[in-house]
C-alpha positions in Angstrom: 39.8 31.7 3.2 38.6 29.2 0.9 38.7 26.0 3.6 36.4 27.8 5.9 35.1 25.1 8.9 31.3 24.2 8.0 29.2 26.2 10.4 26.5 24.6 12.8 24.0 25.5 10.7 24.7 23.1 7.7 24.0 20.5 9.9 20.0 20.8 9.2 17.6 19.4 6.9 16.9 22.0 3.9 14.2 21.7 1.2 15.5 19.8 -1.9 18.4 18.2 0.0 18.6 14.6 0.2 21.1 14.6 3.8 18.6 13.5 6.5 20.9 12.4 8.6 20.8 15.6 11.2 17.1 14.1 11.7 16.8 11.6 14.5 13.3 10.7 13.4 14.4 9.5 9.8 17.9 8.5 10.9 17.3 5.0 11.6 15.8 4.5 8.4 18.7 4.8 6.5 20.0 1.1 7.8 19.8 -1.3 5.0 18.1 -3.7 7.6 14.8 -1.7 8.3 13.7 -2.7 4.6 14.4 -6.6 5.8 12.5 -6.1 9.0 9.8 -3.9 7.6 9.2 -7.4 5.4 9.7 -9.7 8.4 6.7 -7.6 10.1 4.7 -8.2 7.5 5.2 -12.1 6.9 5.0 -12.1 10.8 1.6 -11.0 10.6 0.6 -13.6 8.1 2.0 -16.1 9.9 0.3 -15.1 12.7 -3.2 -14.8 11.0 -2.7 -18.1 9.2 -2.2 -19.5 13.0 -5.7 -18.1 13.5 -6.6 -20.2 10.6 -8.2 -22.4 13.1 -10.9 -20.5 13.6 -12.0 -20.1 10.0 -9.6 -17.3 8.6 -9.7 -18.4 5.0 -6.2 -17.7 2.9 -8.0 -14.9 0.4 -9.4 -13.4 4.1 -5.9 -13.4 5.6 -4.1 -11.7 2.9 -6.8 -9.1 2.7 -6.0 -8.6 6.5 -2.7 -8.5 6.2 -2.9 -5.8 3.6 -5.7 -3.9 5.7 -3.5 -4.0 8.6 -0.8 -2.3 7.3 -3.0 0.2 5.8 -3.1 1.2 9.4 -0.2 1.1 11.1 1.5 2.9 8.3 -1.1 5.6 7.5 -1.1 6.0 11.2 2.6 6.4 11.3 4.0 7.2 8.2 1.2 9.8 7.2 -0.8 11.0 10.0 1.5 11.5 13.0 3.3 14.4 12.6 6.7 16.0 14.8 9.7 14.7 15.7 10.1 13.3 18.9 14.1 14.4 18.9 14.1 17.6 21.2 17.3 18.9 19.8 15.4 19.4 16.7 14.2 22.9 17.7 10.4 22.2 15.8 12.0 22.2 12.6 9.8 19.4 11.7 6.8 20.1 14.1 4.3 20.2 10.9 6.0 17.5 8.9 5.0 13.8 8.7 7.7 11.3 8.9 7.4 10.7 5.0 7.6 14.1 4.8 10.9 14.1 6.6 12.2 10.8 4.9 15.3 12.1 2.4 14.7 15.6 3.3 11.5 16.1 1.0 13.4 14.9 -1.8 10.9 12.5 -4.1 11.5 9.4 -5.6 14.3 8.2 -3.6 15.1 4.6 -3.5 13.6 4.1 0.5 10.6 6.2 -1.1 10.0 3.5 -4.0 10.6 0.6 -1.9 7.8 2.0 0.7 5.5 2.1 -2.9 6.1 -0.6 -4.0 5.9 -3.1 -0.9 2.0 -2.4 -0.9 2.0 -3.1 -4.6 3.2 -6.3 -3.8 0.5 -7.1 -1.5 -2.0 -5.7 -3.2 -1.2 -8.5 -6.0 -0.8 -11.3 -3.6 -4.2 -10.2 -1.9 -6.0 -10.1 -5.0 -4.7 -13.1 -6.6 -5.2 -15.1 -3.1 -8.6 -14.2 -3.8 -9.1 -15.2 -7.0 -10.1 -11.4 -7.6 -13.3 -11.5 -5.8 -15.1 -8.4 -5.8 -15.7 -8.4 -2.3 -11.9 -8.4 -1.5 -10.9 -6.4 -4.2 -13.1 -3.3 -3.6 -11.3 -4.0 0.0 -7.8 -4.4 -1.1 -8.1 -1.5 -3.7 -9.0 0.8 -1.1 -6.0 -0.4 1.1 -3.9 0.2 -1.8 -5.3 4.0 -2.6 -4.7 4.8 1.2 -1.2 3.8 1.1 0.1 4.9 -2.1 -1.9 8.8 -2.8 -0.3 10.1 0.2 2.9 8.9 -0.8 2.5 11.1 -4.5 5.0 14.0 -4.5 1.9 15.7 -5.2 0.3 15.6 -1.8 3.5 16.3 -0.1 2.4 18.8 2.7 -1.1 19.0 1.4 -4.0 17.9 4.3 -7.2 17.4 2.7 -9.9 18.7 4.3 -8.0 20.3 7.2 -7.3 16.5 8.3 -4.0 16.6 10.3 -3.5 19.9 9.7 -1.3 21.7 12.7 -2.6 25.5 13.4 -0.2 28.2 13.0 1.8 25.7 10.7 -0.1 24.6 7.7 -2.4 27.6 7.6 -2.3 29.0 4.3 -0.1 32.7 4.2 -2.4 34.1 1.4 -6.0 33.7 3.9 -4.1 35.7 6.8 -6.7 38.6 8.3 -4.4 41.8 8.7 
């Protein structure tokens, strides 16, 4: 009795388990060459703005663009689009961003640390492209606060302000009207 088959059921993401590989979503993350071509995208973009150079794009200017635009794309993608577009998921993470769904909720994770760290990085080269002008470091500090708070474990499901927030989902259990 003790080699029982696995049911169906274990197949699915639980809190505090680190197995995301049931989610489609997160699944592709998990190849060793999304870090690579995460940092390809990003020196593509420079290279691309440094083409613009032409037209008066100064280097302190570019890297401050470079950092502002992937602020963007991966608040917009990693933070604020929630769901999974995976229709065998059954909604299970309908109220979930996809950092949320990254490693099963589990903090700290190495794929969680490299996505910290990568804006870090340009935060540094930004700043020092700039010789730490005040102009582009109130910019590039704000960049860096919008891409590393909602990555804390401590806003993990939290939606300031109601932002993002999915009715019927993230309402709160203890404001329910009987």
């Amino acid at each position: 009795m003790a080699n029982l088959k696995r049911t169906y059921s274990g197949q699915f993401v639980r809190p505090g388990r680190a197995d995301s590989a049931s989610n489609l979503n997160t699944e592709w993350m998990q190849h060793p060459t999304v870090a690579v071509a995460y940092i390809f995208g990003i020196i593509g973009v420079k290279m691309f703005l440094h083409a613009l150079s032409v037209t008066g794009l100064t280097q302190e200017l570019q890297w401050t663009a470079v950092g502002a635009i992937h602020t963007v794309v991966t608040f917009w993608f990693v933070h604020y689009t929630k769901g999974s577009p995976d229709e065998f998921s059954q909604g299970d993470f309908d109220g979930d961003t996809l950092w949320e769904q990254m490693d099963g909720g589990v903090p700290w994770t190495f794929k969680k640390k490299f996505l910290i760290v990568v804006p870090c990085i340009l935060f540094l080269i930004a700043s020092y492209a700039s010789d730490f002008a005040s102009e582009f470091l109130i910019v590039n500090l704000i960049c860096l606060g919008l891409n590393i708070v909602p990555k804390l474990p401590q806003m993990h499901k939290v939606r300031i302000l109601g932002i993002n927030r999915t009715a019927g989902i993230d309402d709160d259990p203890r404001n329910k009207q009987d």
